[in-house]
N, C-alpha and C positions, 0 to 999 in steps of 0.2 A: 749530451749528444747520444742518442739510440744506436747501440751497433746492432749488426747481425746476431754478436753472440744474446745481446738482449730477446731477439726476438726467437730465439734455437731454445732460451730458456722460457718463455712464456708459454710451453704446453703444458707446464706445473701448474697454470693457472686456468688450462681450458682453453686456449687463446691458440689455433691450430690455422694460421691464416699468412702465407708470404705477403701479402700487402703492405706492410710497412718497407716493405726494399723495393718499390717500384723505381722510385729514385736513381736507387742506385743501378738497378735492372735498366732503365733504358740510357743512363753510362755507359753500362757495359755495351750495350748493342752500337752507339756513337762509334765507340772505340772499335768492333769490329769492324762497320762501316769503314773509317782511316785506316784499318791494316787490308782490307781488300774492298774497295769500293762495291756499294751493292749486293754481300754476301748476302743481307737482308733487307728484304722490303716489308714496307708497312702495306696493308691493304683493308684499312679502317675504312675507306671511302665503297666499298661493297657491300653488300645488305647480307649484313653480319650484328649479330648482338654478344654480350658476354659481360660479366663482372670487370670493368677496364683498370680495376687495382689489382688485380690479379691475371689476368690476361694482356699477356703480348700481341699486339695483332701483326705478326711477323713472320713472315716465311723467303724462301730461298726463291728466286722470281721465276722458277719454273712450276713449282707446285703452283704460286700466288695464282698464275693463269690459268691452269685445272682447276683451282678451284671458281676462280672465276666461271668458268665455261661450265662446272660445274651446279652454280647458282644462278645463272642464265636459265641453265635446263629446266630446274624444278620449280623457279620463277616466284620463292617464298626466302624470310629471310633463316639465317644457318644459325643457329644458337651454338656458343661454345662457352666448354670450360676449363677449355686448355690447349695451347697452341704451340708456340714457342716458350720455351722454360730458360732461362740464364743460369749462369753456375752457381749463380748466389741462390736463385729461387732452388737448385738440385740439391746444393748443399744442406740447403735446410732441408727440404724432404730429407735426403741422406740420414741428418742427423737424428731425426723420429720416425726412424724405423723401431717400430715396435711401439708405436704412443702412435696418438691423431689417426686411427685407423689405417695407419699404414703401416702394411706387413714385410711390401717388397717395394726398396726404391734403386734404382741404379746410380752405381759412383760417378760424381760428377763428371761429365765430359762424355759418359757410356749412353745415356739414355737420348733415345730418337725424338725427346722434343728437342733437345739439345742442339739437333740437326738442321732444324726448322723447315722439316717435310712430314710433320704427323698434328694430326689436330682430334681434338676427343669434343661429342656431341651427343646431350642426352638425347637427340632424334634421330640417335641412328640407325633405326627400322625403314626410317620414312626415307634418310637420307642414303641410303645405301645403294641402291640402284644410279640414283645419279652421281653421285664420287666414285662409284667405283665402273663406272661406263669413262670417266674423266682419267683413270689411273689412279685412284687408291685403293688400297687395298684395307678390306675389314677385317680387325683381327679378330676378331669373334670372342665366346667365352673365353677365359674368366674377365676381358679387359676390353665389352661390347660396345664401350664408345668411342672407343680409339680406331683411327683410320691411318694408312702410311701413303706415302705419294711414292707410288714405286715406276711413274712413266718414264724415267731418263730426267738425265740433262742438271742432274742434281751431283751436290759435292756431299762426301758422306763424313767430311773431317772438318765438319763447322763446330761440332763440340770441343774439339782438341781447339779449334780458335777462339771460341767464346774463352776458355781455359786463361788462352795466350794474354786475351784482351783484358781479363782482369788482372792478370800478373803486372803486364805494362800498365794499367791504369795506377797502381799501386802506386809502382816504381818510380812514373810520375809526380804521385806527391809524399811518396816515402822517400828521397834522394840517401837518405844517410839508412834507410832498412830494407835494400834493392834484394828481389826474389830472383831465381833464374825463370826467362820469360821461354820456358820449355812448352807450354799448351798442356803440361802432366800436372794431375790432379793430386798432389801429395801432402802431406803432414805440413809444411810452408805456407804452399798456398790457402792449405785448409786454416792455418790461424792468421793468414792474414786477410780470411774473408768473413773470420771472427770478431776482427778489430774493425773491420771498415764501415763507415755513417752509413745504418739503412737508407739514407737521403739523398746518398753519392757525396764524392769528395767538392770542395769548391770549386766551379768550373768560369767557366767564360760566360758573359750573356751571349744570347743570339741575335745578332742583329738583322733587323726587317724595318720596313716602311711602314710606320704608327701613326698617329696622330694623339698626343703630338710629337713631332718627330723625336728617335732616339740620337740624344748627341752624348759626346766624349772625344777620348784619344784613343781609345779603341776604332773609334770608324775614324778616326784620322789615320789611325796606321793604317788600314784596310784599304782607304783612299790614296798613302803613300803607294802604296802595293800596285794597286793599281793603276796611277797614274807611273809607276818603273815600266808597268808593262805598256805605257800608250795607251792605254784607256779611258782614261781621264783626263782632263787638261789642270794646268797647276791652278786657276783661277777656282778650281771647281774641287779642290780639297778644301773645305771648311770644317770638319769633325761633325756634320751633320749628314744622316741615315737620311737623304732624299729620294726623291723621283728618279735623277739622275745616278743619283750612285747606286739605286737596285737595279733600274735596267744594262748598266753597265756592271753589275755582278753576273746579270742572269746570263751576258753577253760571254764573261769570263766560266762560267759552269759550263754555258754551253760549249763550247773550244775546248773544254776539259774533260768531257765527257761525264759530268756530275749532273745530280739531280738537279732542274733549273726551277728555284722556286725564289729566288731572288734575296735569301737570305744567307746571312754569313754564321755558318754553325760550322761544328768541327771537319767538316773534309773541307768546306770550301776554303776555310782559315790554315787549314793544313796544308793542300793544292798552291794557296798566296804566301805561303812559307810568312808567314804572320804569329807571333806565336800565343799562345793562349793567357 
C-alpha cells in the first residue's frame, strides 16, 4: 500500500506530482463536509477545465457564485491549475521546498488554497477583468495566476478545518493511535499524514440507484433508518438500493437541509446516525 510518505520521497526520482493522493484528498474534503455541512462545494458542472488528478474543483459556496457570474461574463471556458489544495496535497508541497521548483510553500493549514477562495489560471491576462469585476483579487507578480475571492461572505479558518478533518479521519481508523483533533498542523499530524494510503483509508460504498440495483445490509440499515423515521413502510425494507428508497432519501436530505442528490454518502449516513 503507497503512503504519502512514498510519494514525499519520489522527487529523488523526478516524479514532482500530488496525484497519487487524490484518494485520499477527496476523504478529506467528505470529512470536512460532516464536520460543517457545505464548507465546500464542487462546481465541476461549470465550464471549467483542469488536470482532475490534481485539481480539486472546490470552493466555499460564495466564491463558487463569483465565479460562476464570473464565467457567465466572459462566456469561454476557465482553465485551471489550482483551486482547492487539502492538507495532504500542502503537506507535500511543504515537504519539497527547495526541490520540484518550489522555492516558497506555506505550512499546512497557512496557505489561501487551503481556504477555498483562491484559484490560479494560466489565462490570467484574458481572465482578469472578468474575476476581478466578480470580486477577486489578482495578485500580480511574482505569483500572476493566482486570483483570491476577496467579495465577503467567506470563512477564512477552512484550513485550520481541512487540518481538524484529517486528524478525525485518522482517529477514525487509527482507534488505538488517536491524535489530538486541534486543526494545528504539527510534528503528529505531520507523521500521521506520512503514514496514511495515498488512496484514503477504507470507507463506506455510496449508495445510489444503478442498474443493476446495489443490494446489501448496508441499505438494509439505511432502510432501517429510515423507516424509524416514517419514511418507509416495513414491507418496503428489502436491502435493495430502489426507486423508492432514493426518492425517499432525497425526501430525507431535503428536511435536512443536505445536498438532495438521492444518494447515501458520508453526511447523509451521518445525518441517519447509520454508521459507516
Amino acid at each position: 500500500m503507497a503512503t504519502v510518505k512514498d510519494v514525499i520521497r519520489s522527487r529523488a526520482e523526478g516524479t514532482c506530482s500530488t496525484a497519487a493522493v487524490k484518494g485520499l484528498s477527496l476523504q478529506i474534503i467528505d470529512e470536512m463536509n460532516l464536520l460543517i455541512p457545505n464548507v465546500l462545494v464542487s462546481f465541476d458542472e461549470l465550464d471549467v477545465s483542469g488536470n482532475e488528478a490534481t485539481v480539486n474543483f472546490f470552493l466555499q459556496p460564495r466564491a463558487k457564485e463569483s465565479l460562476r457570474r464570473a464565467i457567465r461574463r466572459r462566456g469561454v471556458t476557465l482553465r485551471l491549475n489550482s483551486v482547492y489544495r487539502t492538507v495532504v496535497q500542502q503537506h507535500i508541497l511543504f515537504s519539497w521546498r527547495g526541490s520540484c521548483g518550489i522555492s516558497i510553500a506555506a505550512r499546512p493549514g497557512r496557505s489561501n488554497h487551503e481556504d477555498g477562495f483562491a484559484i490560479d489560471t494560466p489565462d490570467f491576462a484574458a481572465w482578469r477583468s472578468a474575476l476581478e469585476a466578480e470580486g477577486w483579487d489578482w495578485f500580480g507578480p511574482p505569483d500572476e495566476v493566482h486570483f483570491t475571492y476577496v467579495g465577503g461572505g467567506v470563512r477564512d479558518d477552512v484550513g485550520d478545518i481541512g487540518v481538524k478533518a484529517f486528524q478525525i479521519l485518522w482517529n477514525k481508523h487509527n482507534p488505538t493511535d488517536k491524535i489530538e483533533t486541534d486543526g494545528l498542523y504539527g510534528p503528529e499530524t505531520a507523521s500521521r499524514l506520512d503514514r496514511s494510503p495515498t488512496s484514503g483509508f477504507a470507507r463506506a460504498r455510496i449508495l445510489k440507484l444503478i442498474s443493476p440495483p446495489v443490494e446489501g445490509e448496508d441499505v438494509r440499515k439505511v432502510q432501517q433508518a429510515l423507516l424509524a423515521l416514517d419514511l418507509l413502510e416495513a414491507d418496503q425494507v428489502n436491502g435493495i438500493y430502489d426507486e423508492t428508497t432514493k426518492l425517499v432519501v432525497e425526501i430525507f436530505q431535503k428536511r435536512e437541509g443536505l445536498s438532495v442528490d438521492g444518494q447515501v454518502g458520508p453526511q447523509t449516513r451521518k445525518a441517519l446516525k447509520v454508521a459507516a
